[in-house]
N, CA, C and O atoms as CSV, one atom per row, in Angstrom:
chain,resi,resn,atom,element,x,y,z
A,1,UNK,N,N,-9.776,-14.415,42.910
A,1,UNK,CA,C,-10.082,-14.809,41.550
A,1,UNK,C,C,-10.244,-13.551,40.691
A,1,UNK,O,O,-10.659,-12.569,41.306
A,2,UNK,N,N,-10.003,-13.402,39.428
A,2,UNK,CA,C,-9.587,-12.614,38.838
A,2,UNK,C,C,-10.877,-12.173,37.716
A,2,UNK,O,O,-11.469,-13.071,37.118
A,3,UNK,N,N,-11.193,-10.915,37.530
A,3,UNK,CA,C,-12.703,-10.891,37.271
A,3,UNK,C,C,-12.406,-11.054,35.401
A,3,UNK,O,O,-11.381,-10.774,34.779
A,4,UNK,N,N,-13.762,-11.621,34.870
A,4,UNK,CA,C,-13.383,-12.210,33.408
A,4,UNK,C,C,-13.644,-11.213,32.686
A,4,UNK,O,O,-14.591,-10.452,32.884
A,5,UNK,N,N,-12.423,-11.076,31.328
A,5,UNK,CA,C,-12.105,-10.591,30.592
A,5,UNK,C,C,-13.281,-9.922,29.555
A,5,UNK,O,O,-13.933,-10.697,28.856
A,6,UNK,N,N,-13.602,-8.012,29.458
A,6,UNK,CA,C,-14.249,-8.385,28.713
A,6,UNK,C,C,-14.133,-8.255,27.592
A,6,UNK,O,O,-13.124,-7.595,27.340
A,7,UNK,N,N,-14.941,-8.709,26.309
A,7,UNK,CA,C,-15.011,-9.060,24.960
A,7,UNK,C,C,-14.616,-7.806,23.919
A,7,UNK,O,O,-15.603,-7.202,23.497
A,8,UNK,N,N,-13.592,-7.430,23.545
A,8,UNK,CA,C,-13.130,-6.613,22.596
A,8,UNK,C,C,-13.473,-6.720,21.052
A,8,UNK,O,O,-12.852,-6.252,20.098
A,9,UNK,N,N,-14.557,-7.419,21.076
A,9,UNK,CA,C,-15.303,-7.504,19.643
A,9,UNK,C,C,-15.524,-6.366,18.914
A,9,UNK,O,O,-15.042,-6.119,17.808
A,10,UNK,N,N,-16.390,-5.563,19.668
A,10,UNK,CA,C,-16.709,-4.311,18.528
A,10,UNK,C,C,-15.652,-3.024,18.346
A,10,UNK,O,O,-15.976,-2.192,17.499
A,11,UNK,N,N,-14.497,-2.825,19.036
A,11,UNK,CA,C,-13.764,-2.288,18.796
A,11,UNK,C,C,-13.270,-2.191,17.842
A,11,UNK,O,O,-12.613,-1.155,17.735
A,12,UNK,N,N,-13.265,-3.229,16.505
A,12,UNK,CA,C,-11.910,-2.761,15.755
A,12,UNK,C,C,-12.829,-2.317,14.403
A,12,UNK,O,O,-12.224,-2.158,13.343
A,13,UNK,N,N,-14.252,-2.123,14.447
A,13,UNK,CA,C,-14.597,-0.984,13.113
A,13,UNK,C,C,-14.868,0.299,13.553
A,13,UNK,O,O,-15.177,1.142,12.711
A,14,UNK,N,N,-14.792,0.667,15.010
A,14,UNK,CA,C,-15.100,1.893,15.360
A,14,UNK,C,C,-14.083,2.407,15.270
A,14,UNK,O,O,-14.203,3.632,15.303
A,15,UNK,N,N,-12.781,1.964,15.135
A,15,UNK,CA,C,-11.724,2.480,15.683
A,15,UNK,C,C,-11.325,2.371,13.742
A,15,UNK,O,O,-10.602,3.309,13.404
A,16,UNK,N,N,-11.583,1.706,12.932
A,16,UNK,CA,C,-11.602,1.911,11.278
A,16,UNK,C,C,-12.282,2.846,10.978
A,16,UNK,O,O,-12.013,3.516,9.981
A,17,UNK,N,N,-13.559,3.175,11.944
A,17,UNK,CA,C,-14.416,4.190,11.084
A,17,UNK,C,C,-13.605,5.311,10.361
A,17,UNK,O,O,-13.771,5.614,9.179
A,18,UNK,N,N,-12.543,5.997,11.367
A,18,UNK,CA,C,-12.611,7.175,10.808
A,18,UNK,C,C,-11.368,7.177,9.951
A,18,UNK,O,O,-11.077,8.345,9.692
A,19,UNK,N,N,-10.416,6.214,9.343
A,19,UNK,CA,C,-9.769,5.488,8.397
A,19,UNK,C,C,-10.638,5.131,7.086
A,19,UNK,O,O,-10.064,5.197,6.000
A,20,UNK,N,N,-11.704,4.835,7.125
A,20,UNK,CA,C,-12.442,4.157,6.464
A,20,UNK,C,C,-12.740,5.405,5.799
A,20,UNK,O,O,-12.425,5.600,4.625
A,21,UNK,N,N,-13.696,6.760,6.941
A,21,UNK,CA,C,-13.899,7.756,6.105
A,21,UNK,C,C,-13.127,8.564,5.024
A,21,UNK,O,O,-13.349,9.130,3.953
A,22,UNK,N,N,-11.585,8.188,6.309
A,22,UNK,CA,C,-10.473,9.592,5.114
A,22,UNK,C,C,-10.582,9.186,4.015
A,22,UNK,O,O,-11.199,9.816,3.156
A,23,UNK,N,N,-9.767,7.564,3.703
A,23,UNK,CA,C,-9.706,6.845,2.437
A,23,UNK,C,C,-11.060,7.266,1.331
A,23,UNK,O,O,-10.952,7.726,0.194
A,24,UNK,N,N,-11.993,7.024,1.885
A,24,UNK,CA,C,-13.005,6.822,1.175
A,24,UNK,C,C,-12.953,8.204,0.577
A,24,UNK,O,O,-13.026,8.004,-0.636
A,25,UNK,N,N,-12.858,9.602,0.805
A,25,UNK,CA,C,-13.227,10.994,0.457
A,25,UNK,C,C,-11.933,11.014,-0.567
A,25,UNK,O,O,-10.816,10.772,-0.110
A,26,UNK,N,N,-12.106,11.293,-1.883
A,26,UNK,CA,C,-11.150,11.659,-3.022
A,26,UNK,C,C,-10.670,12.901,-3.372
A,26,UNK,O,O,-11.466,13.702,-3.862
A,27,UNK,N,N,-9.491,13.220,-3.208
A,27,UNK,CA,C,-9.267,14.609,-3.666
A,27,UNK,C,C,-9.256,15.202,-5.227
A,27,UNK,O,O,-8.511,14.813,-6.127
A,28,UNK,N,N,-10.003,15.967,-5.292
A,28,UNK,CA,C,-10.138,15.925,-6.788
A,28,UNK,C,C,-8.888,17.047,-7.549
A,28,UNK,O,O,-8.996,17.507,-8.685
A,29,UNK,N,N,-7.805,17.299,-6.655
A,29,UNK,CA,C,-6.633,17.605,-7.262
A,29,UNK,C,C,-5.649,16.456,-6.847
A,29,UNK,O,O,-4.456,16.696,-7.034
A,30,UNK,N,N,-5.864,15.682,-6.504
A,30,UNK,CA,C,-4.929,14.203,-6.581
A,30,UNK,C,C,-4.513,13.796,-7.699
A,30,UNK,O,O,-5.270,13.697,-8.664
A,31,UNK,N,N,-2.952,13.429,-7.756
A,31,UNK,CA,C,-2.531,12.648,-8.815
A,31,UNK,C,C,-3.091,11.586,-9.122
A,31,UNK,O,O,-3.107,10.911,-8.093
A,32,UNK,N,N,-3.598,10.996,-9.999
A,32,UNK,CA,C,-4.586,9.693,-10.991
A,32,UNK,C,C,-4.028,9.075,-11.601
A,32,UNK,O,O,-4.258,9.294,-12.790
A,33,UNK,N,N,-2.892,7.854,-11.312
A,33,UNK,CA,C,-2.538,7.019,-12.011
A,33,UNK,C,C,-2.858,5.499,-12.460
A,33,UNK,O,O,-3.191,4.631,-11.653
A,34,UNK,N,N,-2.722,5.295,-13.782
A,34,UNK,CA,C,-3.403,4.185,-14.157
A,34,UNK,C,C,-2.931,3.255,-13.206
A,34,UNK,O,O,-1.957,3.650,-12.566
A,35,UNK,N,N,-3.338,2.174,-12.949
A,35,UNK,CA,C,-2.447,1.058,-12.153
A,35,UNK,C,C,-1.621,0.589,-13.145
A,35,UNK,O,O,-0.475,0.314,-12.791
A,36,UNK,N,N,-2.000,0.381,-14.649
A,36,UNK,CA,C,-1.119,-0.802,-15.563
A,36,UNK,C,C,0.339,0.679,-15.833
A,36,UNK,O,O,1.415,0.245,-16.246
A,37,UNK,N,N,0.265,1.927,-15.634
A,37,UNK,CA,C,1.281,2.573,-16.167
A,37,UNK,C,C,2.085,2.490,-14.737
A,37,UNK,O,O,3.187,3.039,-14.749
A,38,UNK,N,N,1.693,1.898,-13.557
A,38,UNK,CA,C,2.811,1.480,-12.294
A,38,UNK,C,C,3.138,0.463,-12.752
A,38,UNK,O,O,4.327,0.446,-13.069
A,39,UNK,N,N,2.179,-1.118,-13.081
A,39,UNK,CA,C,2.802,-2.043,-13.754
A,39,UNK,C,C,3.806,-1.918,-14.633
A,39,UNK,O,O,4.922,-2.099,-14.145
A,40,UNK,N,N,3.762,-1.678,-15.718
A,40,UNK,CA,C,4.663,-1.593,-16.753
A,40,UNK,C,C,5.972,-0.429,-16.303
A,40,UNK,O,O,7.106,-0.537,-16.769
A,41,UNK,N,N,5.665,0.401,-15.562
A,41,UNK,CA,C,6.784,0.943,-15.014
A,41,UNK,C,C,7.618,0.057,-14.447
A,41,UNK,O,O,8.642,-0.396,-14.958
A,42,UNK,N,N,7.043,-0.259,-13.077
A,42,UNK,CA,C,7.668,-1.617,-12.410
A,42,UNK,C,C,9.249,-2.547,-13.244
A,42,UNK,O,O,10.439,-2.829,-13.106
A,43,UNK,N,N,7.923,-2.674,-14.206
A,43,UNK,CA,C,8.554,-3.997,-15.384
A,43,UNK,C,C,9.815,-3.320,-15.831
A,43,UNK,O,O,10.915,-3.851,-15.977
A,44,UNK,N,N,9.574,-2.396,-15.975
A,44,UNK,CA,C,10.657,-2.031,-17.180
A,44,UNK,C,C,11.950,-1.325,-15.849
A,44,UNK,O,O,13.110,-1.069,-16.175
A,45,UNK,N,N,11.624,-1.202,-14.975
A,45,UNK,CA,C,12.635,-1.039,-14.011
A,45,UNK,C,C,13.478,-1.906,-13.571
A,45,UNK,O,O,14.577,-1.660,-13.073
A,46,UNK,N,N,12.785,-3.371,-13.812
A,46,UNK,CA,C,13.484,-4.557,-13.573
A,46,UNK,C,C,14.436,-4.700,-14.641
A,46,UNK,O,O,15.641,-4.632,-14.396
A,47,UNK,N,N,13.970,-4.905,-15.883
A,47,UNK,CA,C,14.502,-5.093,-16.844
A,47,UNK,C,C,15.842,-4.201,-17.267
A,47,UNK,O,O,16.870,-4.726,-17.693
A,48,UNK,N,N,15.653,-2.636,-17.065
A,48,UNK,CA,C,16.615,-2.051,-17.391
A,48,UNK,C,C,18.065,-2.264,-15.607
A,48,UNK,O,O,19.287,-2.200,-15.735
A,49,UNK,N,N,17.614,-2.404,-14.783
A,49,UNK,CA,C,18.638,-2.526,-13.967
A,49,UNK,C,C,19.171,-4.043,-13.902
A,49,UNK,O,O,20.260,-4.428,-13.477
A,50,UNK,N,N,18.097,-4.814,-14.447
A,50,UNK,CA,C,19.108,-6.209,-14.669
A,50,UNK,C,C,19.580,-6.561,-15.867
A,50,UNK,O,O,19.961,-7.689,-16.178
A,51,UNK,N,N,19.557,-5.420,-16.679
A,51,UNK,CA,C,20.359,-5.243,-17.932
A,51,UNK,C,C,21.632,-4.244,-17.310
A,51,UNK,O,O,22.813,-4.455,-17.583
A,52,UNK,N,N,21.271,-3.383,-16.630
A,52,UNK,CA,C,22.861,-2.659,-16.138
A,52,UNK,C,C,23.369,-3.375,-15.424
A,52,UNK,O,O,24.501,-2.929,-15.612
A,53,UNK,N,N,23.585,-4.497,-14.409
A,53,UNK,CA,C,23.883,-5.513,-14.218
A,53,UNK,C,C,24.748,-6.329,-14.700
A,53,UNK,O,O,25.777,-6.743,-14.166
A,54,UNK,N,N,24.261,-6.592,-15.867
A,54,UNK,CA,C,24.989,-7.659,-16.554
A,54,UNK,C,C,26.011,-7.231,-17.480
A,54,UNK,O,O,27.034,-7.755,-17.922
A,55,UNK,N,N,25.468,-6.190,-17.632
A,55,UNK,CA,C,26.643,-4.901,-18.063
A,55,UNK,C,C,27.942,-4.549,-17.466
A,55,UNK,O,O,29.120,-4.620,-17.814
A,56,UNK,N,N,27.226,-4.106,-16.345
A,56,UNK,CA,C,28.376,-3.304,-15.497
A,56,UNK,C,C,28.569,-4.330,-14.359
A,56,UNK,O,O,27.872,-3.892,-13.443
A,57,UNK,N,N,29.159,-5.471,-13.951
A,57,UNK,CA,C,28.984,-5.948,-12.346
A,57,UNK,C,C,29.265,-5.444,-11.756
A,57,UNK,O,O,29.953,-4.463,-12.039
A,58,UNK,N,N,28.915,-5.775,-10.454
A,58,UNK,CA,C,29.988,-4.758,-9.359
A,58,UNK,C,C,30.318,-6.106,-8.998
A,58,UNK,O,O,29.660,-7.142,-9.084
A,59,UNK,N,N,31.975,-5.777,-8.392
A,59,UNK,CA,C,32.966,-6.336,-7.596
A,59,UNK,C,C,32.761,-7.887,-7.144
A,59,UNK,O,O,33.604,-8.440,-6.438
């Protein structure tokens, strides 16, 4: 008989801890971008390539 399995519960924040720490520490020469100037980037990336699109098709 096969001896019972044991419980892998507390493993998975010890093993975040030190994920948890890097993230958490900010570099204060890091690039700082707004989130809405990725949004509106985003947007307007859509817009201008599904305007070249309709422009230009391909094949």
């Amino acid at each position: 008989m096969a001896p019972p399995k044991k419980s892998k519960k507390g493993e998975g924040f010890h093993s975040a801890a030190g994920l948890i720490r890097y993230f958490d520490a900010e570099e204060e020469t890091a690039l700082k971008i707004d989130p809405r100037v990725v949004l509106v980037a985003g947007i307007a990336s859509v817009i201008v390539l599904e305007f070249l699109k309709a422009v230009i098709p391909l094949r």
